[in-house]
Wavefront OBJ file of the C-alpha trace (Angstrom):
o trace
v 10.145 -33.666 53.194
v 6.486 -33.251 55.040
v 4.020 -30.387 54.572
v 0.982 -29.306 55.905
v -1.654 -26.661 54.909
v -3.179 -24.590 57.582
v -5.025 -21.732 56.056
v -7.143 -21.344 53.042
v -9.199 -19.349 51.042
v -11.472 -17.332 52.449
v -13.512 -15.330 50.003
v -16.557 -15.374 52.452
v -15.201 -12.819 54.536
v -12.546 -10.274 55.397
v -9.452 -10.966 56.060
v -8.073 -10.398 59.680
v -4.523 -8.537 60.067
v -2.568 -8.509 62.973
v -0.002 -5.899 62.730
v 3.178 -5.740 64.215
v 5.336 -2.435 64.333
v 7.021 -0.612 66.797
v 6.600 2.748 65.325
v 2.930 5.042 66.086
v 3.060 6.557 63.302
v 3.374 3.440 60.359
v 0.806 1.657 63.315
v -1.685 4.229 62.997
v -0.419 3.888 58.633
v -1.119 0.570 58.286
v -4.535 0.680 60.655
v -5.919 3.194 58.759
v -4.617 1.547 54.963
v -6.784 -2.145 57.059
v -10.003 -0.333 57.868
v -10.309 1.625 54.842
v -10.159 -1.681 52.686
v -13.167 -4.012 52.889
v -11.084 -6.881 51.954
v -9.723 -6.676 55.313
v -9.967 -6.344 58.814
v -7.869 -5.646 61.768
v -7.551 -8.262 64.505
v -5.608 -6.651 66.517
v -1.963 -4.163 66.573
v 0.726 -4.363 68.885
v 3.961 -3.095 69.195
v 6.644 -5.814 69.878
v 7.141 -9.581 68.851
v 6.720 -10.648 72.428
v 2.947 -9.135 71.848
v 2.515 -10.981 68.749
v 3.433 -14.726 69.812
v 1.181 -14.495 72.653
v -1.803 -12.975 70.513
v -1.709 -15.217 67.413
v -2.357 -18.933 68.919
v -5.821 -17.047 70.098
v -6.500 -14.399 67.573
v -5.438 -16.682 64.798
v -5.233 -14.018 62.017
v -5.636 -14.796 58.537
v -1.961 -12.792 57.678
v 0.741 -11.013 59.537
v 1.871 -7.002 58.949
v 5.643 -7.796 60.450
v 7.817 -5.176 61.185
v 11.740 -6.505 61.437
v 13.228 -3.812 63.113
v 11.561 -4.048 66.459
v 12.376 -3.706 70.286
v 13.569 -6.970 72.355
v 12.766 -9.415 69.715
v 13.144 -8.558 65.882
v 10.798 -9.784 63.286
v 13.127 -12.109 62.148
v 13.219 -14.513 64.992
v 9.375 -13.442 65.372
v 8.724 -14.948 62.141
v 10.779 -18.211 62.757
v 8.734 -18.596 65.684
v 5.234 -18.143 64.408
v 6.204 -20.201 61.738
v 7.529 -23.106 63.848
v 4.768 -22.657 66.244
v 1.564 -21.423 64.480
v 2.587 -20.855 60.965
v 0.138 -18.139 59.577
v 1.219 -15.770 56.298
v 3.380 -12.756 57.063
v 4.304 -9.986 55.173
v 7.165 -8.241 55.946
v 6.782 -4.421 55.915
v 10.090 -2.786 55.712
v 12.507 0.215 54.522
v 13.734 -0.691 50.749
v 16.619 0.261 51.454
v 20.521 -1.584 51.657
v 20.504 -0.872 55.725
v 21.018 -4.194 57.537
v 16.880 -4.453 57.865
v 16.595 -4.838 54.333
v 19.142 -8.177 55.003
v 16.917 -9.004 57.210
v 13.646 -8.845 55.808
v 15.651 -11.214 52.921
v 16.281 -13.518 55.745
v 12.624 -13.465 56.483
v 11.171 -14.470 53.579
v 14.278 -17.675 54.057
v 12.397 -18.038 57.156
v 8.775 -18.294 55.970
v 7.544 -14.859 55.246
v 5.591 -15.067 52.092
v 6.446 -11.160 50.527
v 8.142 -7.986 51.326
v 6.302 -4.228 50.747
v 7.859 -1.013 51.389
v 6.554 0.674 54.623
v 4.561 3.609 54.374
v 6.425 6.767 55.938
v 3.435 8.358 57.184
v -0.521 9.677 56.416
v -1.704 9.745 53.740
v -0.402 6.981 51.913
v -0.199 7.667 47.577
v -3.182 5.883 46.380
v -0.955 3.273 44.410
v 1.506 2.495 47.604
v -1.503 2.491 50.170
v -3.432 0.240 47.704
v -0.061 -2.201 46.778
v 0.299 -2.800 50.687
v -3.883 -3.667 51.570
v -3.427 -5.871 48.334
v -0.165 -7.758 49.303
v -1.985 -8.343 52.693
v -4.980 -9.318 51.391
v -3.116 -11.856 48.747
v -1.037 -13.337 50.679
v -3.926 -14.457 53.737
v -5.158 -16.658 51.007
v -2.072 -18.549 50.784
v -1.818 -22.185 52.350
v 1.293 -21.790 54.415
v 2.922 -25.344 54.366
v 5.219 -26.123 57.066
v 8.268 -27.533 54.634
v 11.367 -29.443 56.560
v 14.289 -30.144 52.941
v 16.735 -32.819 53.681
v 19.692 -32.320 51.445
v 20.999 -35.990 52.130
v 17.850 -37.930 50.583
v 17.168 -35.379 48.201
v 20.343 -35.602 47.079
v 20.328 -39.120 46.767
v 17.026 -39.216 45.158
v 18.139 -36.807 42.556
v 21.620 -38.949 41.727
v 18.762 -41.676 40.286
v 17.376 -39.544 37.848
v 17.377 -39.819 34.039
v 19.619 -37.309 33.130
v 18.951 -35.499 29.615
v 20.897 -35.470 26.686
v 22.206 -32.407 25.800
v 24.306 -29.835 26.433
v 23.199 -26.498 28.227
v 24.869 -23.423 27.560
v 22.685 -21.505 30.473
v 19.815 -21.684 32.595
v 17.105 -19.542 33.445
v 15.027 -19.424 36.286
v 11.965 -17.803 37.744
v 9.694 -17.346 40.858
v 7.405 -15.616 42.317
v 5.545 -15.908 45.901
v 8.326 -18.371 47.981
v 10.901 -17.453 45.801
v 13.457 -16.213 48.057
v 13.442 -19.168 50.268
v 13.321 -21.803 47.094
v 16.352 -19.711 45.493
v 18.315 -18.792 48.251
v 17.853 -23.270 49.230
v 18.843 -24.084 45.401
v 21.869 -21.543 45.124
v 23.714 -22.302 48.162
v 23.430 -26.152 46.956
v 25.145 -25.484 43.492
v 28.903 -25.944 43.650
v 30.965 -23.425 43.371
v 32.495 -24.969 40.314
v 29.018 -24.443 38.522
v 29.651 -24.362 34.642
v 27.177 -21.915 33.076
v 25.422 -18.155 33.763
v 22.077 -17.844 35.562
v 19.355 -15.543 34.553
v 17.233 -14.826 37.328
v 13.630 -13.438 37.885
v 11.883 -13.114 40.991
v 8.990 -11.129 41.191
v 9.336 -8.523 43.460
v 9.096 -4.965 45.224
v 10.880 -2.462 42.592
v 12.749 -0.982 45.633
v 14.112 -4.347 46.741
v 15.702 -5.598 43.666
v 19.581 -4.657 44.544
v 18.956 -5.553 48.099
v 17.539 -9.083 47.284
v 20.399 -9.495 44.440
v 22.756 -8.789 47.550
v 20.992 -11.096 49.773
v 21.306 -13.899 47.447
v 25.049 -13.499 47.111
v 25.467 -14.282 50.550
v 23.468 -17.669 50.076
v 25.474 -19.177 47.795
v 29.107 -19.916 46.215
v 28.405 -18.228 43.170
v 28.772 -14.317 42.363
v 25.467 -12.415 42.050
v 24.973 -9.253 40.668
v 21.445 -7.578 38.740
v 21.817 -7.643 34.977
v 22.947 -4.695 33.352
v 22.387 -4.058 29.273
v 24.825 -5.664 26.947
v 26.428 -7.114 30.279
v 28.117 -10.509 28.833
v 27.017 -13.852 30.314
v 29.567 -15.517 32.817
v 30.356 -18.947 34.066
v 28.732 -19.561 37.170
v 27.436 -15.881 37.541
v 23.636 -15.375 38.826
v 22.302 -12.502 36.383
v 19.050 -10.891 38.149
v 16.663 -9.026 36.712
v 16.572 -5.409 37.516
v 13.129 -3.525 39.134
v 10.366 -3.313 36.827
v 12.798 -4.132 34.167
v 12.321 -7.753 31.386
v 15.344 -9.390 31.739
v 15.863 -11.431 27.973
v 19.037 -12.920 26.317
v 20.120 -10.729 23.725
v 22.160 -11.659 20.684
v 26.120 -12.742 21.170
v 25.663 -13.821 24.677
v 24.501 -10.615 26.527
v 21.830 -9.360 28.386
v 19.032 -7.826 27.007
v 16.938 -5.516 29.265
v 13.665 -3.997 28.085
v 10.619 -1.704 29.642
v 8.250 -3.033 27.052
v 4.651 -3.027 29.103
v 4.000 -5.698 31.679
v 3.635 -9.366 30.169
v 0.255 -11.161 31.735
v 0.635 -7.793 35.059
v 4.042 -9.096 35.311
v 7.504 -6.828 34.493
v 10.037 -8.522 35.074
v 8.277 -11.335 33.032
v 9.320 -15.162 33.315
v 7.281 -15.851 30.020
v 9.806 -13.090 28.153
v 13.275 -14.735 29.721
v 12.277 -18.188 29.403
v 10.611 -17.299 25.311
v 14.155 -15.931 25.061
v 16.056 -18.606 25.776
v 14.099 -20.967 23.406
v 16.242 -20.062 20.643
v 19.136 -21.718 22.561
v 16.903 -25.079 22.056
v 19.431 -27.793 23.301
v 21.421 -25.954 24.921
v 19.201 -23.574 27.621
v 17.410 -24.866 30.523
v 14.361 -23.394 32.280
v 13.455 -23.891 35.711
v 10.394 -22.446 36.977
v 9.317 -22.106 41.227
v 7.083 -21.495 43.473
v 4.620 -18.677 42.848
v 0.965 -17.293 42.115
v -0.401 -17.169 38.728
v 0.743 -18.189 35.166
v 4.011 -15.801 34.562
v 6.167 -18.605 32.747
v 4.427 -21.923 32.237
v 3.829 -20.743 28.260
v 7.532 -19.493 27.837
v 8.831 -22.584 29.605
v 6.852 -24.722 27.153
v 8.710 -22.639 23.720
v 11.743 -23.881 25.490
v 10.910 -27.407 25.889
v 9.362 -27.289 22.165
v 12.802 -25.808 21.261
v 14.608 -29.115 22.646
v 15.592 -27.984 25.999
v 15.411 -29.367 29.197
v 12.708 -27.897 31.341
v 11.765 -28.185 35.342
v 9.010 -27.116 37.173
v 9.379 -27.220 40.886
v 6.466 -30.333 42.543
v 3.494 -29.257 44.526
v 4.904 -31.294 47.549
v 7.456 -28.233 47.927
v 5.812 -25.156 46.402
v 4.717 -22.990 48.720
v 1.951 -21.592 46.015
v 2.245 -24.221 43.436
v 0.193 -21.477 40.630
v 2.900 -20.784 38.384
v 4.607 -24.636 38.287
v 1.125 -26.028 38.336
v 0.046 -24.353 35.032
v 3.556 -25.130 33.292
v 2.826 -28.926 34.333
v -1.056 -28.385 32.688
v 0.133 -27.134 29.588
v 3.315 -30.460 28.808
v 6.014 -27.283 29.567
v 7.921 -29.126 32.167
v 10.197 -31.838 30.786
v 10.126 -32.920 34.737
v 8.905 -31.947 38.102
v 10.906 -32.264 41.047
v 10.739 -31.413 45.161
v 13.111 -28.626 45.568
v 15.749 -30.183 47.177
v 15.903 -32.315 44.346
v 16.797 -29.656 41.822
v 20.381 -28.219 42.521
v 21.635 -32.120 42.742
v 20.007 -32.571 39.405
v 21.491 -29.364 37.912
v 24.959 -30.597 39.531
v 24.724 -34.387 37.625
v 23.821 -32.430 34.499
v 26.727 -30.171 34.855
v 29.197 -33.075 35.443
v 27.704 -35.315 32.758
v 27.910 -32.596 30.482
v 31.814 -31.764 30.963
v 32.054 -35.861 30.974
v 30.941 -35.982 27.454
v 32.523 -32.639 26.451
v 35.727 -34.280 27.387
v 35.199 -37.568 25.819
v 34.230 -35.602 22.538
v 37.680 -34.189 22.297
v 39.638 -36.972 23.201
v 37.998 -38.773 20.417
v 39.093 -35.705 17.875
v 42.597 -36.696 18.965
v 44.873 -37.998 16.215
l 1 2 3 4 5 6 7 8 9 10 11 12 13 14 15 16 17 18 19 20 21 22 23 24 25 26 27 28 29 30 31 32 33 34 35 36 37 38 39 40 41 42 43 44 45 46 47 48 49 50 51 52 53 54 55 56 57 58 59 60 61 62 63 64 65 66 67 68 69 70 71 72 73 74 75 76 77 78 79 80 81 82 83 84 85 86 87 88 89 90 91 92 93 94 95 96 97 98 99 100 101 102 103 104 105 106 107 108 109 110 111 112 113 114 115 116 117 118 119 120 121 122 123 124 125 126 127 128 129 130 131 132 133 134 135 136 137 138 139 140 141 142 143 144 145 146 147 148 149 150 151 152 153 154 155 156 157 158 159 160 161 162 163 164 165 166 167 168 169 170 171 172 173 174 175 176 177 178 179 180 181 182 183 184 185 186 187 188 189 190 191 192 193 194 195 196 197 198 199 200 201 202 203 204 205 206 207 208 209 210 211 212 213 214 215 216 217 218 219 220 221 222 223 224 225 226 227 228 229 230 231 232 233 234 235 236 237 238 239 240 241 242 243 244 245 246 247 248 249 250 251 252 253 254 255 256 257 258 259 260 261 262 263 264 265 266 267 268 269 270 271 272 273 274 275 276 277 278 279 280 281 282 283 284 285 286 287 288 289 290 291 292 293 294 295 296 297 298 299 300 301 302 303 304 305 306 307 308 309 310 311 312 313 314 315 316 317 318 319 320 321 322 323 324 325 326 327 328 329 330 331 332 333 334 335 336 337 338 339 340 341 342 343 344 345 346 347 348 349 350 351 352 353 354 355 356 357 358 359 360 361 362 363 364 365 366 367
């Protein structure tokens, strides 16, 4: 597994945009949103993929306004092409909505795109959804794209040499933020379908995106996915995703707990208020935390690992923004770090040394 940075901060200056949409009217938008923001600053706009691969080994732009629905090439195959070619950070703007360009704007971010915003549907913008959009953009052009290529053979055989904990899990939570689509969608569809214990899930996203990401993600794996509903009971093997702008917690008895208490550290859902949560589980709840910007999670991580649980925070050599991993590592929250291929094979040998033991337990209760 091999990664490269090619961008970097660039505080110095503006940021330059190359947009990429089909329709006048959300070009004209999204120009207007770009020169109106001194963050930014428009390289160039066109209005097909076809354009876009030509202009950006020349233009170089520091991020990517990406359209998916688009004529002749869609944004999807646009994006695994800059990507593989010139990778640069995209955002995908796009319809939150359960159409099929919803699927694939999920399939984007698989492919490399860094975050999804809801496209504007014409001038002028609301202050808060013209403002979320020039912020996204100018966010995500400070991101070192890395260029990642996961092997699931070697990973997997790394993983089957790891230490495995003692003791035994009950449920697992898990968080991300920026990357977290392609690091979940990667881990899920490597879990088994025989997977022992309940998910809870948050990913930091676009409110209007939640049920069509938690849709997404079903198709990526074995397991059933569905976003959490109150005083829904945990299942076996069932991913449990936090709903829009909505904490997702475990509640008492085994059920979820959903709460619109204010943001925790700007973030709602909050990986700090699942993983805090879960501590009470102590042996028997482990926390995994990805890829993403900030701190959301390192200090509930560490009340889990304080708690006696087993807690993993996804390496550098894999995160696509290492922020939120980086400061559970800083703080002793992560029990272990590991690439992310690494992680569902872990999770797996936990699973099956756990049912090993359970079994041995109650042949040993036998008269």
């Amino acid at each position: 597994m091999t990664g490269s940075a090619v961008t970097g901060g660039r505080a110095s200056r503006p940021a330059r945009v190359l947009v990429v949409e089909d329709s006048a009217v959300v070009r004209h938008v999204l120009v207007r949103l770009i020169r109106d923001d001194p963050r930014l600053e428009l390289a160039d706009s066109v209005e097909t993929a076809e354009e876009a691969l030509r202009l950006v080994p020349r233009l170089r732009p520091d991020v990517i306004s990406m359209d998916v629905r688009l004529p002749g090439m869609d944004g999807l195959e646009a994006t695994r092409r800059i990507m593989a070619e010139c990778p640069t950070p995209i955002v995908i703007v796009s319809d939150a909505s359960a159409d099929p360009a919803l699927q694939v704007s999920m399939n984007a971010l698989r492919a490399g795109a860094l975050s999804v915003v809801e496209k504007p549907a014409g001038w002028p913008v609301g202050a808060a959804g013209g403002t979320a959009i020039a912020t996204q953009l100018y966010i995500m052009s400070q991101v070192p794209v890395i260029r990642q290529r996961l092997s699931h053979g070697p990973a997997a055989a790394a993983a089957a040499t790891l230490p495995l904990p003692r003791l035994r899990p009950r449920m697992v939570g898990m968080a991300a933020s920026t990357g977290g689509p392609q690091a979940l969608s990667h881990i899920m569809g490597a879990l088994p379908a025989t997977f022992p214990w309940p998910i809870l899930l948050v990913q930091h996203m676009g409110a209007g995106f939640m049920e069509g990401f938690a849709a997404w993600l079903g198709t990526q794996t074995k397991l059933s996915v569905s976003v959490a509903r109150p005083g829904e009971a945990l299942r076996p093997g069932h991913v449990h995703v936090a709903p829009a702008d909505t904490h997702l917690m475990l509640g008492c008895g085994d059920e979820i707990r959903l709460s619109n208490v204010p943001p925790l550290g700007g973030q709602r859902p909050s990986a700090n208020a699942l993983f805090a949560s879960l501590a009470r589980e102590g042996a028997g709840a482990i926390g995994i935390l990805l890829t993403g910007m900030g701190e959301d999670g390192a200090t509930g991580l560490k009340e889990v690992r304080r708690a006696g649980g087993y807690t993993i925070a996804e390496d550098r050599s894999t995160s696509i923004v290492h922020g939120m991993p980086g400061a559970a590592e800083r703080i002793g929250a992560a029990s272990i770090s590991l690439p992310l291929g690494q992680i569902a094979p872990h999770l797996a040998a936990i699973a099956t040394a756990t049912s090993t033991l359970a079994i041995a337990g109650a042949e040993a209760r036998l008269p």
